[in-house]
PDB file of N, CA, C and O in Angstrom:
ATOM      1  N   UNK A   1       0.846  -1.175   0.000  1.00  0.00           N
ATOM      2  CA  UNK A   1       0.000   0.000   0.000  1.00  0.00           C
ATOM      3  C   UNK A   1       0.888   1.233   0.000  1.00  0.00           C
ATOM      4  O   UNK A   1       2.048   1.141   0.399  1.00  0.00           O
ATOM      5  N   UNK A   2       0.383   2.394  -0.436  1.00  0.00           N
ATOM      6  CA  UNK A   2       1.211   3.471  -0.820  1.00  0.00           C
ATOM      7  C   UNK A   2       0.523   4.843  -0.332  1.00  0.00           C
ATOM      8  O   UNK A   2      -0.701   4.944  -0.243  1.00  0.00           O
ATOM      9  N   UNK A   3       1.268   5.721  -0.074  1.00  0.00           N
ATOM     10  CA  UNK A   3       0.454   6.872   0.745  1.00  0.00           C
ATOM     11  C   UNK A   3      -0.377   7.341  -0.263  1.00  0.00           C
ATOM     12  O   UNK A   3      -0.001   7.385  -1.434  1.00  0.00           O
ATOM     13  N   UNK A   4      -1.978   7.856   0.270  1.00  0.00           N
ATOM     14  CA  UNK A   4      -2.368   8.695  -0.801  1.00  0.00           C
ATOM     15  C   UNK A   4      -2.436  10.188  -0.612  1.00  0.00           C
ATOM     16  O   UNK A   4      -2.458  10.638   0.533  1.00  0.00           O
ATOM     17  N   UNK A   5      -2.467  10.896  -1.545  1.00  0.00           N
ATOM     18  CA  UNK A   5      -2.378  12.560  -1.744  1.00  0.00           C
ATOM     19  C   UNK A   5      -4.129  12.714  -0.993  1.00  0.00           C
ATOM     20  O   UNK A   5      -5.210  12.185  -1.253  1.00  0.00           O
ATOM     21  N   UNK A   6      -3.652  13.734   0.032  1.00  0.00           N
ATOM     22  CA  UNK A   6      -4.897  14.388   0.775  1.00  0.00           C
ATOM     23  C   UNK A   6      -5.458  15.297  -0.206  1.00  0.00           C
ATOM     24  O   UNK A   6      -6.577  15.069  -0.667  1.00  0.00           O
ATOM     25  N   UNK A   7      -4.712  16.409  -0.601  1.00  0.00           N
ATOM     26  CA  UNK A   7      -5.150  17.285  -1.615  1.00  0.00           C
ATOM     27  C   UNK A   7      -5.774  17.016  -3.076  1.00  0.00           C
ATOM     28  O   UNK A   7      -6.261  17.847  -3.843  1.00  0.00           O
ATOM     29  N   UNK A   8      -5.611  15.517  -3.265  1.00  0.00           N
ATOM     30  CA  UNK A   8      -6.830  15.242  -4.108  1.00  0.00           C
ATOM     31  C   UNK A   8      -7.455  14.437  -3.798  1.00  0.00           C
ATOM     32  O   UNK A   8      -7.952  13.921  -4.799  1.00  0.00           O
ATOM     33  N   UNK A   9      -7.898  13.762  -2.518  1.00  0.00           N
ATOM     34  CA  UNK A   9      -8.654  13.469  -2.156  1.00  0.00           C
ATOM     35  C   UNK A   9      -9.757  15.086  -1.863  1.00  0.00           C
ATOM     36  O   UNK A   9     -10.916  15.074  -2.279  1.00  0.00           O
ATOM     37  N   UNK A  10      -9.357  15.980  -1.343  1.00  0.00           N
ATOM     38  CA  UNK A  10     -10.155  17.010  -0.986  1.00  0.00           C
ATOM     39  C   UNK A  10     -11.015  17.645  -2.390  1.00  0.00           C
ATOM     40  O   UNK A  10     -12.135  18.154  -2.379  1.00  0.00           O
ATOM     41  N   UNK A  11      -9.998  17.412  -3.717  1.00  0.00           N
ATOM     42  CA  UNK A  11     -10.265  17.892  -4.847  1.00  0.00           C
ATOM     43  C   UNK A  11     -11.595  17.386  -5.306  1.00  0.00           C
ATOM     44  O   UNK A  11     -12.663  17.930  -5.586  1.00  0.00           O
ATOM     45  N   UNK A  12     -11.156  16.147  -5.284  1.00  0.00           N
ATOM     46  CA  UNK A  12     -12.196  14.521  -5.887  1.00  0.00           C
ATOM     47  C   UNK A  12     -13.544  14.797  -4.640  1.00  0.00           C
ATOM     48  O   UNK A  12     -14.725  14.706  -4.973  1.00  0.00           O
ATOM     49  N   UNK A  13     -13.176  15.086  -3.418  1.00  0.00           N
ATOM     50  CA  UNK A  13     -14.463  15.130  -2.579  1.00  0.00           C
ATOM     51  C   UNK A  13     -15.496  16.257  -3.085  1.00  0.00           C
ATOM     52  O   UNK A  13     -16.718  16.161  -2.973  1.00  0.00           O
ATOM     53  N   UNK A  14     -14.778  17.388  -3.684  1.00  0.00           N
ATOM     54  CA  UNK A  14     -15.481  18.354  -3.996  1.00  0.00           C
ATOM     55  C   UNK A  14     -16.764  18.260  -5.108  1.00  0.00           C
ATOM     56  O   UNK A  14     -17.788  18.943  -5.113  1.00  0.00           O
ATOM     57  N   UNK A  15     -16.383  17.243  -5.995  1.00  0.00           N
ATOM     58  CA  UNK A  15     -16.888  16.475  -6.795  1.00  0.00           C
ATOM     59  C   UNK A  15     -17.763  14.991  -6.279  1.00  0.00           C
ATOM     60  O   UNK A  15     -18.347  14.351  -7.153  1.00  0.00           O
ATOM     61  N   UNK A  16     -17.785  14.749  -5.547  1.00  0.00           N
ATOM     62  CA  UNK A  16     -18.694  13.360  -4.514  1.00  0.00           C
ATOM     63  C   UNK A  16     -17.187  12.055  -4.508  1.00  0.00           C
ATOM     64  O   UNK A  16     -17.046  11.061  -3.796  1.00  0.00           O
ATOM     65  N   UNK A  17     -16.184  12.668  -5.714  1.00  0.00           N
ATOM     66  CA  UNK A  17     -15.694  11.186  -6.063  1.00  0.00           C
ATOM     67  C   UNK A  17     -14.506  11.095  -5.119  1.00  0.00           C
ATOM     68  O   UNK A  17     -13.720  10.148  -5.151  1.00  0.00           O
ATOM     69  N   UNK A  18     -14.414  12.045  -4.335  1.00  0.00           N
ATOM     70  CA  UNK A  18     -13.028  11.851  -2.930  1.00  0.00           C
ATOM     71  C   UNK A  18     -13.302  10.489  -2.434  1.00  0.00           C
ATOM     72  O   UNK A  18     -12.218  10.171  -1.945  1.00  0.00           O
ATOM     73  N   UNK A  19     -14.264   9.304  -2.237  1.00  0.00           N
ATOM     74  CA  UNK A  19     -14.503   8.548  -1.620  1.00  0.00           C
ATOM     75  C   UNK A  19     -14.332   7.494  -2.639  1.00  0.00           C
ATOM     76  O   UNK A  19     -14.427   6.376  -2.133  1.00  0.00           O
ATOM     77  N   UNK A  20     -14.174   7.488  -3.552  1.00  0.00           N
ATOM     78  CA  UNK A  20     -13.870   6.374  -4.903  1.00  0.00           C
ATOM     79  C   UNK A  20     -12.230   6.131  -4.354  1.00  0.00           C
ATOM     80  O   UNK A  20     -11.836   5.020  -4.002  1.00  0.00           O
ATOM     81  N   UNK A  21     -11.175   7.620  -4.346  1.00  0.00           N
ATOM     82  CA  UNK A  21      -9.856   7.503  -4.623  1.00  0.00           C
ATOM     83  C   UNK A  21      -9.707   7.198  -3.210  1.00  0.00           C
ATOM     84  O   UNK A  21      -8.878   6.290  -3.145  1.00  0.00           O
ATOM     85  N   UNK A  22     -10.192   7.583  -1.800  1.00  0.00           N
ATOM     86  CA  UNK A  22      -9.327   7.364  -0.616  1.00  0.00           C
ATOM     87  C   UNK A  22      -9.822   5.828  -0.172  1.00  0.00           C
ATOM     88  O   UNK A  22      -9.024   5.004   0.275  1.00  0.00           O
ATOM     89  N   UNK A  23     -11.218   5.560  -0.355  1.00  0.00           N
ATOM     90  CA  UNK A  23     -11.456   3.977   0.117  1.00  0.00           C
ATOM     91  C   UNK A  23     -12.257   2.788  -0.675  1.00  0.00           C
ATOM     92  O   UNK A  23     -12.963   1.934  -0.138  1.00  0.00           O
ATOM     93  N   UNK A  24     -11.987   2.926  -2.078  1.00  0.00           N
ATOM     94  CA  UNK A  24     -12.301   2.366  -2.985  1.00  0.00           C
ATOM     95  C   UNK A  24     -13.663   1.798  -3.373  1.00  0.00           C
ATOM     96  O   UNK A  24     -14.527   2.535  -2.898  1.00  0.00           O
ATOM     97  N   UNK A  25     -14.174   0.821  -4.020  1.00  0.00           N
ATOM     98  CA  UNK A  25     -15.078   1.125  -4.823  1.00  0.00           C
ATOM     99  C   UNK A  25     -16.747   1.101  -4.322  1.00  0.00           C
ATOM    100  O   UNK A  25     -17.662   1.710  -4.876  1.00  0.00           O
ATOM    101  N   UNK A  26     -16.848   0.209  -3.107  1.00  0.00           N
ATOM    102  CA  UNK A  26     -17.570  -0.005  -2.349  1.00  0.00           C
ATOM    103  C   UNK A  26     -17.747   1.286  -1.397  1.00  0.00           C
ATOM    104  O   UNK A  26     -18.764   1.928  -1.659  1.00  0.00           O
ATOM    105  N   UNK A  27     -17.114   1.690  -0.553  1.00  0.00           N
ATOM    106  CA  UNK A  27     -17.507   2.879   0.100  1.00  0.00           C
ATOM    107  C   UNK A  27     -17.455   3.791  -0.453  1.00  0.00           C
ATOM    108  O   UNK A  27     -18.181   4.657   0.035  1.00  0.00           O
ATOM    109  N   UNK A  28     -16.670   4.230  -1.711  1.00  0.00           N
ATOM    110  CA  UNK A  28     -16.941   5.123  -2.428  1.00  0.00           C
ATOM    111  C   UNK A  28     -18.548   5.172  -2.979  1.00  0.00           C
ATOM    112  O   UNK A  28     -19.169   6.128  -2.514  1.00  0.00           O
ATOM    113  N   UNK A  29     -19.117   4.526  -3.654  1.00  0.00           N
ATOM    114  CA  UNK A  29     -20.089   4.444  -3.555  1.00  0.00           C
ATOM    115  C   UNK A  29     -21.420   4.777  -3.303  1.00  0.00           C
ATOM    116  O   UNK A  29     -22.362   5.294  -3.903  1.00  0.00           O
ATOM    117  N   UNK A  30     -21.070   4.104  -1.753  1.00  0.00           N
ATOM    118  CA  UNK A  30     -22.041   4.471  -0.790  1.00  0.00           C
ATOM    119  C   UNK A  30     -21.788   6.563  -0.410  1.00  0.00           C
ATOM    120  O   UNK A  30     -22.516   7.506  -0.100  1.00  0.00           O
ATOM    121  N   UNK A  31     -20.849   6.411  -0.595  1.00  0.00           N
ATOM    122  CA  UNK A  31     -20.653   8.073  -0.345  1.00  0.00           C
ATOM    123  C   UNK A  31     -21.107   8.457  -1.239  1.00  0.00           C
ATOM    124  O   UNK A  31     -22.080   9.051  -0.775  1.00  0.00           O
ATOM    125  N   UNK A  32     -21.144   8.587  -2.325  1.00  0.00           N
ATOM    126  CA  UNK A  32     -21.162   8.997  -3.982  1.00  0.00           C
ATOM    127  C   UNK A  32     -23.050   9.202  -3.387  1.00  0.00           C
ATOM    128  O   UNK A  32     -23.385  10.275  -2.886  1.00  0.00           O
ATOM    129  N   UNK A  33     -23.841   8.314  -3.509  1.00  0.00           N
ATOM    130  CA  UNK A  33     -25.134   7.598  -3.465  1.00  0.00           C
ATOM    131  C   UNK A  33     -25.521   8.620  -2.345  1.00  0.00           C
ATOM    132  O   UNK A  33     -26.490   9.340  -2.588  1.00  0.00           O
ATOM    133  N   UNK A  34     -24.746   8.798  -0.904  1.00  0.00           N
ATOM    134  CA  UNK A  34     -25.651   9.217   0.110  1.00  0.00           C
ATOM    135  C   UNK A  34     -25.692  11.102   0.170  1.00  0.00           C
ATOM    136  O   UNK A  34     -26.544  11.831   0.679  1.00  0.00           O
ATOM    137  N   UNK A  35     -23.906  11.599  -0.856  1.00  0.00           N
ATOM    138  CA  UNK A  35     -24.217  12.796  -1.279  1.00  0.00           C
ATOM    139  C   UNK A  35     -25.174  13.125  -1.762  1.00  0.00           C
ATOM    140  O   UNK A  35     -25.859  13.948  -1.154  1.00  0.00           O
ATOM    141  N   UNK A  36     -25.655  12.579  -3.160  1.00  0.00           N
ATOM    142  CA  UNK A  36     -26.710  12.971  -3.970  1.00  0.00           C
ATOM    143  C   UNK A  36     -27.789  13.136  -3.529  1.00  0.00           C
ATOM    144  O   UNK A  36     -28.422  14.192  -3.542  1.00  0.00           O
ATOM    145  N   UNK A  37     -28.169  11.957  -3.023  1.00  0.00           N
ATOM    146  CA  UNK A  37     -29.494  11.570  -2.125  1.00  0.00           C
ATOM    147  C   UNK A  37     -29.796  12.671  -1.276  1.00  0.00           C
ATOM    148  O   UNK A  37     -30.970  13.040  -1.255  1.00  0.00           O
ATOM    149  N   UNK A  38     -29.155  13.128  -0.735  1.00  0.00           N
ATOM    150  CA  UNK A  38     -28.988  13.695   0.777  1.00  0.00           C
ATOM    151  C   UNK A  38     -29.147  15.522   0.062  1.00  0.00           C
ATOM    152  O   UNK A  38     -29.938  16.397   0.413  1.00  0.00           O
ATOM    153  N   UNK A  39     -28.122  15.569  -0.953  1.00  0.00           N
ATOM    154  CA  UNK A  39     -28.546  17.171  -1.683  1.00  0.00           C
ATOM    155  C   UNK A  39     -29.563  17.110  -2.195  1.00  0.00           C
ATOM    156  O   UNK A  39     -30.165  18.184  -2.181  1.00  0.00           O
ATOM    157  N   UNK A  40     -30.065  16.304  -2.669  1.00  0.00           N
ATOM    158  CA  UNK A  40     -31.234  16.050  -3.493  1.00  0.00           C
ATOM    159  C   UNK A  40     -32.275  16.926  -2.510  1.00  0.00           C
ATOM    160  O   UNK A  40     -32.536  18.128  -2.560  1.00  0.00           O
ATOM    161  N   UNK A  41     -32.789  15.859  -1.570  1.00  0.00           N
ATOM    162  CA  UNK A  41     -33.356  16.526  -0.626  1.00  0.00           C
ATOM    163  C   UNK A  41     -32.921  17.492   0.261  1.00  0.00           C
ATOM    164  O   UNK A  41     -33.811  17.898   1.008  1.00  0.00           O
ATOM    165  N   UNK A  42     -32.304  17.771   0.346  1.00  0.00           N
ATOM    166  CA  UNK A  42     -31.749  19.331   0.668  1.00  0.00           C
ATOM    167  C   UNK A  42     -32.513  20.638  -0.447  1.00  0.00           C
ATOM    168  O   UNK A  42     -33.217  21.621  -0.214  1.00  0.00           O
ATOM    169  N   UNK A  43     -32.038  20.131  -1.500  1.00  0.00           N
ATOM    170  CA  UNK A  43     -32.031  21.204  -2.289  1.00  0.00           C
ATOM    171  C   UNK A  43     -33.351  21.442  -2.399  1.00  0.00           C
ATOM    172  O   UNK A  43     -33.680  22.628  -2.400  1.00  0.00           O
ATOM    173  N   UNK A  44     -34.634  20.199  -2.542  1.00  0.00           N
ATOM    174  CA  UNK A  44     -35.873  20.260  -2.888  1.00  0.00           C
ATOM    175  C   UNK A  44     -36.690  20.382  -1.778  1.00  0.00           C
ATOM    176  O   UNK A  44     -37.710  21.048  -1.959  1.00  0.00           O
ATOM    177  N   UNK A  45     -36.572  20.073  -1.047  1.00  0.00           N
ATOM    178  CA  UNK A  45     -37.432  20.528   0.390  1.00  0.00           C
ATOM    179  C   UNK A  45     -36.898  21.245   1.508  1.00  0.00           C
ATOM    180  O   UNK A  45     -37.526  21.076   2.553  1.00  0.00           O
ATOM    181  N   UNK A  46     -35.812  22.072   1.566  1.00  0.00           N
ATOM    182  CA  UNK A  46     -35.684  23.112   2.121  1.00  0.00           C
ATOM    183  C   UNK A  46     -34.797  24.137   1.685  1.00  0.00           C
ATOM    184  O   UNK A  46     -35.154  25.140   2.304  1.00  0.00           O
ATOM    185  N   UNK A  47     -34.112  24.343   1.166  1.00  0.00           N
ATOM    186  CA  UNK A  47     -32.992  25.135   0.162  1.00  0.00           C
ATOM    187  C   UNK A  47     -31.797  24.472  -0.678  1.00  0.00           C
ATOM    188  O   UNK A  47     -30.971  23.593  -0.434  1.00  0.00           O
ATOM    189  N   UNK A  48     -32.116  25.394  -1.911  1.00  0.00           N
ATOM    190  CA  UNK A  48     -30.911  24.526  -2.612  1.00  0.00           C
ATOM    191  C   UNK A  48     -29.644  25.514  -2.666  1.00  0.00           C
ATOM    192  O   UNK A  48     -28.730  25.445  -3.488  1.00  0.00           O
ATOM    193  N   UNK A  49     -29.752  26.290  -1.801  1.00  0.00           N
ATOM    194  CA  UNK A  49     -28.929  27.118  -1.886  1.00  0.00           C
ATOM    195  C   UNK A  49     -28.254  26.698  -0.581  1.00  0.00           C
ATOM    196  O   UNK A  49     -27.255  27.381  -0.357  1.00  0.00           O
ATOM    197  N   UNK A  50     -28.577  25.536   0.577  1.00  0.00           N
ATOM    198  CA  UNK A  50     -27.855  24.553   1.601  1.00  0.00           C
ATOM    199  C   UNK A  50     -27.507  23.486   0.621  1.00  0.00           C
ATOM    200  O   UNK A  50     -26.714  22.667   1.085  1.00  0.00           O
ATOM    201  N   UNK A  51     -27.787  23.325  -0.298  1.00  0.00           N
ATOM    202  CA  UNK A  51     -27.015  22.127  -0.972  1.00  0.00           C
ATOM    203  C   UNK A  51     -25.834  21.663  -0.780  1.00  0.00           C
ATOM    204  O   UNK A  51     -25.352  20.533  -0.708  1.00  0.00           O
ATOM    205  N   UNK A  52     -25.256  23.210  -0.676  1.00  0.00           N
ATOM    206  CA  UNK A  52     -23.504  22.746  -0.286  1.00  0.00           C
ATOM    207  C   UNK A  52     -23.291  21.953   0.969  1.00  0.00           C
ATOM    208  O   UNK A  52     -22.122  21.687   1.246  1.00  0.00           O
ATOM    209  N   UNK A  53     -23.967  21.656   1.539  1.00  0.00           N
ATOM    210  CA  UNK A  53     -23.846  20.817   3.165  1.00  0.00           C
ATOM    211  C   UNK A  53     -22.588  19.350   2.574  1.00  0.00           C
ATOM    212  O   UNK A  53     -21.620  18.672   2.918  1.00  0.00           O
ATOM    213  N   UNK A  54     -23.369  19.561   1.702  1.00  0.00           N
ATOM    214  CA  UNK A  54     -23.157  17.812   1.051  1.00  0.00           C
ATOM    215  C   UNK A  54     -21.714  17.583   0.749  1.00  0.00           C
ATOM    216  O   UNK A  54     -21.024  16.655   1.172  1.00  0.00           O
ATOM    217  N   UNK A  55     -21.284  18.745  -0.195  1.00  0.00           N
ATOM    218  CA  UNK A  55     -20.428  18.929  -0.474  1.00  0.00           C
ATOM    219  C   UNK A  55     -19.092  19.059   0.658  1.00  0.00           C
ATOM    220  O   UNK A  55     -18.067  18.387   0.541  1.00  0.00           O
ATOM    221  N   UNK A  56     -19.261  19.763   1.434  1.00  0.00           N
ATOM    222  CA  UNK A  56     -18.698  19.789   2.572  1.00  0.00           C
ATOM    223  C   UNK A  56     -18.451  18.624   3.312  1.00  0.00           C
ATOM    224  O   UNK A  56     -17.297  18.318   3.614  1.00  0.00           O
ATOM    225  N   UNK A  57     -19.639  17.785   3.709  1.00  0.00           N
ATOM    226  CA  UNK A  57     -19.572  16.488   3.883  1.00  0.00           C
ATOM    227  C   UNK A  57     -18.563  15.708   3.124  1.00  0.00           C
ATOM    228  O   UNK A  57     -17.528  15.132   3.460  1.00  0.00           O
ATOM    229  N   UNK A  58     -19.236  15.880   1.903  1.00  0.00           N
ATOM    230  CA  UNK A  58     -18.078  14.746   1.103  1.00  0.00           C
ATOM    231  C   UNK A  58     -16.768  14.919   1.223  1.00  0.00           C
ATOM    232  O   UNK A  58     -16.104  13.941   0.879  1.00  0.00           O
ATOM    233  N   UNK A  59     -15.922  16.258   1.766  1.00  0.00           N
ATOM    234  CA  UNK A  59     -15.011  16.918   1.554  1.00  0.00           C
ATOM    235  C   UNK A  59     -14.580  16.242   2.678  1.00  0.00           C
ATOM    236  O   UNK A  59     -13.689  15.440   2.395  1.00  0.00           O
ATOM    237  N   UNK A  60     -14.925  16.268   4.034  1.00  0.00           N
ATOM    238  CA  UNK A  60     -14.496  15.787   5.368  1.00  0.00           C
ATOM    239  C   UNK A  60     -14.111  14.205   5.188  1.00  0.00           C
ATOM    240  O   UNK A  60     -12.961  13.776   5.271  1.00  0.00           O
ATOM    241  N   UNK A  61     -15.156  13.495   4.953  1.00  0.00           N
ATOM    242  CA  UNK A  61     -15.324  12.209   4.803  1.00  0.00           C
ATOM    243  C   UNK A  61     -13.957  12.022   4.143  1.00  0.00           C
ATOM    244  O   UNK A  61     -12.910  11.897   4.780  1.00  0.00           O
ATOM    245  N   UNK A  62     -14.054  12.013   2.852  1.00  0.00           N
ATOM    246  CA  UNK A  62     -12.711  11.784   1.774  1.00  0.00           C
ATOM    247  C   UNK A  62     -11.704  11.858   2.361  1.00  0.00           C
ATOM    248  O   UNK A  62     -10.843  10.990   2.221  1.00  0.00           O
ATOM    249  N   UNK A  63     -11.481  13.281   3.460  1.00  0.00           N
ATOM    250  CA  UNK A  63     -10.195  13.706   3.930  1.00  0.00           C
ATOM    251  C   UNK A  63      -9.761  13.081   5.441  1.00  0.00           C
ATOM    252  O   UNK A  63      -8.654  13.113   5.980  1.00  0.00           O
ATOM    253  N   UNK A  64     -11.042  12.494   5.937  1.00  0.00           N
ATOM    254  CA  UNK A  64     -11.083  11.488   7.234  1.00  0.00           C
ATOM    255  C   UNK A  64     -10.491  10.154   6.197  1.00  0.00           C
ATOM    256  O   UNK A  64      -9.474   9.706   6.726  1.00  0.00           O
ATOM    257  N   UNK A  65     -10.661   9.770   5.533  1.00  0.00           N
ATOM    258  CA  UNK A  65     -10.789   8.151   5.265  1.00  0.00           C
ATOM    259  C   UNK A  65      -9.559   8.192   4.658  1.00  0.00           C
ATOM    260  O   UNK A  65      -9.128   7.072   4.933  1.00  0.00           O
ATOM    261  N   UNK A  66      -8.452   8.905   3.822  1.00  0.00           N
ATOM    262  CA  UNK A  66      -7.109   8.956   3.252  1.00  0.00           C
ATOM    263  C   UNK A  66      -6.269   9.565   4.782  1.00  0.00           C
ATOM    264  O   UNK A  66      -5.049   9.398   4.809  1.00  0.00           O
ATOM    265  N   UNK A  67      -6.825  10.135   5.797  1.00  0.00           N
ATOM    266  CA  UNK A  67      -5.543  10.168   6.670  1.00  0.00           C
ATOM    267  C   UNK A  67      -5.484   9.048   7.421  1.00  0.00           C
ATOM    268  O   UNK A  67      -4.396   8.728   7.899  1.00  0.00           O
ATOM    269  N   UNK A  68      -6.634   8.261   7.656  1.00  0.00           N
ATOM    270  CA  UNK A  68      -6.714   7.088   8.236  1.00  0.00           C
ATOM    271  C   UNK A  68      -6.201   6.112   7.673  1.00  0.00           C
ATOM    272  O   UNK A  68      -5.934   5.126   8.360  1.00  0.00           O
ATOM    273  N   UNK A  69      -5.866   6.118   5.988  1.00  0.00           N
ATOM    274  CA  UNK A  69      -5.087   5.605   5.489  1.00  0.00           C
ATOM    275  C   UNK A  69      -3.888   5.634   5.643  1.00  0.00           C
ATOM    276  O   UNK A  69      -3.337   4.543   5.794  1.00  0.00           O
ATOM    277  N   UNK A  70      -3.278   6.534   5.655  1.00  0.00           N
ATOM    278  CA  UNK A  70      -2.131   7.107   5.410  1.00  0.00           C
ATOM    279  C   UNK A  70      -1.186   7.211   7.169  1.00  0.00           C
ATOM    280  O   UNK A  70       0.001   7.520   7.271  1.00  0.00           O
ATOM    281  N   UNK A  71      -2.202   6.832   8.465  1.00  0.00           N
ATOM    282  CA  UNK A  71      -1.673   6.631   9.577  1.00  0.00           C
ATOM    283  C   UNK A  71      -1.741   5.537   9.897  1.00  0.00           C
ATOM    284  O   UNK A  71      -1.172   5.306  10.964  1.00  0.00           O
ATOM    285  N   UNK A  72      -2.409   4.361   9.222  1.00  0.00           N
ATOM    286  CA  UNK A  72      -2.073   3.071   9.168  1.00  0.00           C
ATOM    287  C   UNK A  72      -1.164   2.493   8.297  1.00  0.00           C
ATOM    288  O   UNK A  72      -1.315   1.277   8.190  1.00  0.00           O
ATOM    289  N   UNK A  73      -0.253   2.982   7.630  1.00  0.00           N
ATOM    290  CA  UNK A  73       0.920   2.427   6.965  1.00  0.00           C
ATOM    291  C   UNK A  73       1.809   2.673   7.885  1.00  0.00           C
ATOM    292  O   UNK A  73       1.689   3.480   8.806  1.00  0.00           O
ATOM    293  N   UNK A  74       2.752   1.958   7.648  1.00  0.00           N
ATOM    294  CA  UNK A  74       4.017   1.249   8.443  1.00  0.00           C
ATOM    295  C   UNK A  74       5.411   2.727   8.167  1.00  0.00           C
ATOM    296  O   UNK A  74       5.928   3.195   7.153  1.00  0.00           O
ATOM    297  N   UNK A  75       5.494   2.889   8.991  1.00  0.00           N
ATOM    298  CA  UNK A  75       6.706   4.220   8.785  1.00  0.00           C
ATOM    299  C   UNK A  75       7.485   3.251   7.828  1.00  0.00           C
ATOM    300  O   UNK A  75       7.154   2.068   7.902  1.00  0.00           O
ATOM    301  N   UNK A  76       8.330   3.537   7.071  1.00  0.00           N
ATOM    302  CA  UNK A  76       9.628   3.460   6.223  1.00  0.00           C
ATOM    303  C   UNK A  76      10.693   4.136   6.826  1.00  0.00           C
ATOM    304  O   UNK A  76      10.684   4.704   7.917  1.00  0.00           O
ATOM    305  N   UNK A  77      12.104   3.970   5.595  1.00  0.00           N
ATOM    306  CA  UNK A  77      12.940   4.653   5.503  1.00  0.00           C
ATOM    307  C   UNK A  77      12.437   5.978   5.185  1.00  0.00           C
ATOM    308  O   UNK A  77      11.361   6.232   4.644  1.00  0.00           O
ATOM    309  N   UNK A  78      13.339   6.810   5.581  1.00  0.00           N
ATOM    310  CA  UNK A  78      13.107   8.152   4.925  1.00  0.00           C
ATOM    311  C   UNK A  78      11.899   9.012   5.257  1.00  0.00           C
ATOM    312  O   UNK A  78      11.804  10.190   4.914  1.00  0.00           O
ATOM    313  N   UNK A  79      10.758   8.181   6.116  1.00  0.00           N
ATOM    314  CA  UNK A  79       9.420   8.958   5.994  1.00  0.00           C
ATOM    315  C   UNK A  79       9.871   9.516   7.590  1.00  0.00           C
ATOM    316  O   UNK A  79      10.784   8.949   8.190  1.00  0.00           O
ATOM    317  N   UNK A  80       9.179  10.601   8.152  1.00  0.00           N
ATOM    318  CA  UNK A  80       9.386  11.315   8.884  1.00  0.00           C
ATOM    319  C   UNK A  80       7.825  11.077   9.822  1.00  0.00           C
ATOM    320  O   UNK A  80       7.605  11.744  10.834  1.00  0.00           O
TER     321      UNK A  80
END
């Protein structure tokens, strides 16, 4: 396993797909699925101008699930 880049995980979250690249295809997924869902109704029954909640969400999530990655790998040489 190999470290992954936070900063595109944050990129890709901005987009729902941060959860494809930090915990692959299955929880990505489910993230992908519970953004939409979740703005969906946001946007249509109380503002779609809170839509961004989601987004934000996805942004955290992505950036929770690649550092949790990235603090379960094994120190190396060279890594600090």
């Amino acid at each position: 396993m190999s470290k992954k880049s936070v900063g595109l995980a944050i990129f890709l979250g901005i987009f729902g797909f941060g959860g494809f690249y930090a915990a692959g295809l299955k929880k990505g997924l489910m993230l992908f699925a519970a953004v939409a869902i979740v703005g969906a109704l946001i946007a249509n029954f109380i503002s779609p101008n809170l839509a961004f909640i989601t987004t934000i969400a996805s942004v955290y999530v992505s950036y929770k699930w690649v550092s949790e990655h990235n603090a379960a790998l094994p120190m190396g040489k060279g890594q600090a």
